[in-house]
MARBAZA-185828 format. One record per residue: z negated, y negated, x of N, C-alpha, C in turn. Coordinates in pm, whole numbers, plus 50000, padded with zeros to 5 digits. Atoms other than C-alpha are relative to their C-alpha. Layout:
BEGIN
ZYXZYXZYX...
***
This chain:
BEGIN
498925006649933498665062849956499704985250023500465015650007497395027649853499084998550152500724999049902494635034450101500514997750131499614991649874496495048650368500724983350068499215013849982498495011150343499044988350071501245009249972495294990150349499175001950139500344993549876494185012250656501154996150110498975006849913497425002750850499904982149968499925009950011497124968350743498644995050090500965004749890493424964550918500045004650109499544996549816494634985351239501294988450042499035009549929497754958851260498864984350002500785012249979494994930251208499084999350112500704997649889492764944251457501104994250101498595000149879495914949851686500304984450028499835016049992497074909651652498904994150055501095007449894493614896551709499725000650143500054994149819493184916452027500854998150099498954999649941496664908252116499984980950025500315015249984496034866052016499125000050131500785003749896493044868752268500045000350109499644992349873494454884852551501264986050019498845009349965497714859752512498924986950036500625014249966495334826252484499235002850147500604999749862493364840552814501465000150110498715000649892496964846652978500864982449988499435014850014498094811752854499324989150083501315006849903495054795453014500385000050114500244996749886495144812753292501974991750057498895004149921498894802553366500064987849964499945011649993498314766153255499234996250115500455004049876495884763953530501065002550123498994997449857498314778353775501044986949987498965008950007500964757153650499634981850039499875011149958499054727253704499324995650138500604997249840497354736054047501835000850074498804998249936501504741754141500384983649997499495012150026502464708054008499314987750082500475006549940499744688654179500185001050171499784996249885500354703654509501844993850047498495004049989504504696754440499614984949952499615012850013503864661554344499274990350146500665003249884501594657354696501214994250103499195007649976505104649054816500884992149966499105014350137506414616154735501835001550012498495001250056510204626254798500395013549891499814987550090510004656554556499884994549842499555005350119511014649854233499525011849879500924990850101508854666753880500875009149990498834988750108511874685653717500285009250123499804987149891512044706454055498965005650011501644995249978508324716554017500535013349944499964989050063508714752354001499345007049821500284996850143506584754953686500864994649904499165008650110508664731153492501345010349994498704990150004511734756653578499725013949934500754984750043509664789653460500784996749814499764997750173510594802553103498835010049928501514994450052507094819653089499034998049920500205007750103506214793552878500345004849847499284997250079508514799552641499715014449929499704990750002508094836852646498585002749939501114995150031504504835352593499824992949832499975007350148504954811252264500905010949932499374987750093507214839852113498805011250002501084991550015504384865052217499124993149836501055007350075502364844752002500545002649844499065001350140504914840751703499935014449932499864990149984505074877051736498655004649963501794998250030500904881651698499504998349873500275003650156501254863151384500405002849920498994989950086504134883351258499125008349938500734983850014501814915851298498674992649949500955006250029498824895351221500284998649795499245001150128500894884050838500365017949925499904988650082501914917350788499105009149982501244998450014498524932450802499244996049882500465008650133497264903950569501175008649901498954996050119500144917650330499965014649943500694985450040499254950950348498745007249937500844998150030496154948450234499544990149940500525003650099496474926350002500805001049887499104994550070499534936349824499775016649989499884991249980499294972449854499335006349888500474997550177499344984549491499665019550001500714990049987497045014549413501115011549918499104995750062498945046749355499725012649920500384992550122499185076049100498855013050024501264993749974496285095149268498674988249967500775010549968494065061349244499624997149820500025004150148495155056148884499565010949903500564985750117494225095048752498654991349938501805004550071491655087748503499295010949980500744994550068488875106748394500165003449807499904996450147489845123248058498495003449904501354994450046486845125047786499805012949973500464986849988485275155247755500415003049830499624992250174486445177647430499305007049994500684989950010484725201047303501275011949926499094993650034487025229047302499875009849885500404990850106485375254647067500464992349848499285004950122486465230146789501335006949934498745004350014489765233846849500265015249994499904983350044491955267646737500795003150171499774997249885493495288847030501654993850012498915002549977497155270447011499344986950048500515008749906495085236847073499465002650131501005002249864492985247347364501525002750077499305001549953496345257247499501254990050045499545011250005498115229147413499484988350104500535014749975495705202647522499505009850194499835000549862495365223247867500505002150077498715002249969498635221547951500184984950033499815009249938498625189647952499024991450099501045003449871495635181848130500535003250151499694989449861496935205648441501604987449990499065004850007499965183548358500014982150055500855007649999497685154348462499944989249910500105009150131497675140648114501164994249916499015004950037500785131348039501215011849995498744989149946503915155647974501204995649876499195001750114506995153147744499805011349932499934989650096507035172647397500815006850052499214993549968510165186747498499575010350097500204987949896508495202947826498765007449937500514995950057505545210447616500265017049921499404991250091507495235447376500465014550108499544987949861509055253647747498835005450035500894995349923505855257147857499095010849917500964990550095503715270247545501125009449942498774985450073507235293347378499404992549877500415001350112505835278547083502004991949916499105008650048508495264046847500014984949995500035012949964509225228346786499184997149871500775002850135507705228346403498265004750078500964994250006504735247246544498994991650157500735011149903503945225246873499944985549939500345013950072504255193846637499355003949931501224996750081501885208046379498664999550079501164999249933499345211946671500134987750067500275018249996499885178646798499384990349903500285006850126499465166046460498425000749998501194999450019496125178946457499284994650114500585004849861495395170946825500034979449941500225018049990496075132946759499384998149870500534999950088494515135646421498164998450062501344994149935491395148046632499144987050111499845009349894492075117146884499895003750147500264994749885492345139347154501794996650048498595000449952496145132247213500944988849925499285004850061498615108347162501094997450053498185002249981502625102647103500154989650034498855012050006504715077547240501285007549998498294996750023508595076447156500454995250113499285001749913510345075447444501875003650024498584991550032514295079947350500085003449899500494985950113514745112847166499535007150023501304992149925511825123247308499154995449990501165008250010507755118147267500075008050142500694994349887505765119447562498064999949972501294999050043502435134047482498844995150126500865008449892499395116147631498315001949972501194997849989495925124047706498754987849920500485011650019493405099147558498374999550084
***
């Protein structure tokens, strides 16, 4: 998802640049007009500046918001890709390798439950998932985090078992 953010953030940066360059060639291009109009309207001496058709245009104006507008999408681009916090596919870790044959057949079930669980699950859903009791999935925890293959946090009145 993070990705997918950072990927829209360099298609809106692309987009702005391409959009700045195109405005500064259209800005150009109508400052020349504007002042090829003005020289031609000031060729008569009873014509007065503030009636120079360019001076009346709001094209000006319209193209300085374009612009404002370039840097909007330009900013939010930059923001997207540099804010754009990595997400819980990005953050899976690599769990160490166990050696399962150690372990008796209520651990290997235990501990791959929560793997498939992607490492993290509450005791509580633990107990739904294996039928085991609650004395008899904490006894195998006990040994699992004994083992350092698993560990509790208290969360409430609830642990949430955690991969190490």
């Amino acid at each position: 998802m993070a990705k997918d953010f950072k990927n829209i953030g360099y298609i809106l940066i692309f987009f702005s640049i391409v959009f700045l360059v195109l405005l500064a060639l259209i800005k150009a291009n109508y400052d020349s007009q504007s002042a090829v109009l003005c020289e031609e309207f000031a060729k008569d001496p009873t014509a007065d500046m503030l009636q120079c058709p360019a001076h009346k245009s709001n094209t000006s104006w319209l193209i300085t918001i374009a612009f404002g507008v370039a840097f909007l999408i330009l900013g939010a681009g930059a923001y997207l890709i540099i804010f754009s916090q990595p997400q819980f596919e990005e953050l899976k870790k690599e769990f160490k390798q166990i050696d399962l044959s150690k372990l008796d057949d209520d651990g290997k079930l235990v501990y791959n439950i929560i793997k498939e669980k992607e490492g993290s699950i509450f005791q509580s859903e633990l107990i739904k998932e294996t039928g085991f009791s609650k004395v008899k999935v904490s006894r195998t925890l006990d040994k699992l985090e004994g083992k350092g293959i698993v560990e509790r946090k208290r969360r409430g009145m609830t642990n949430i078992i955690v991969l190490r």
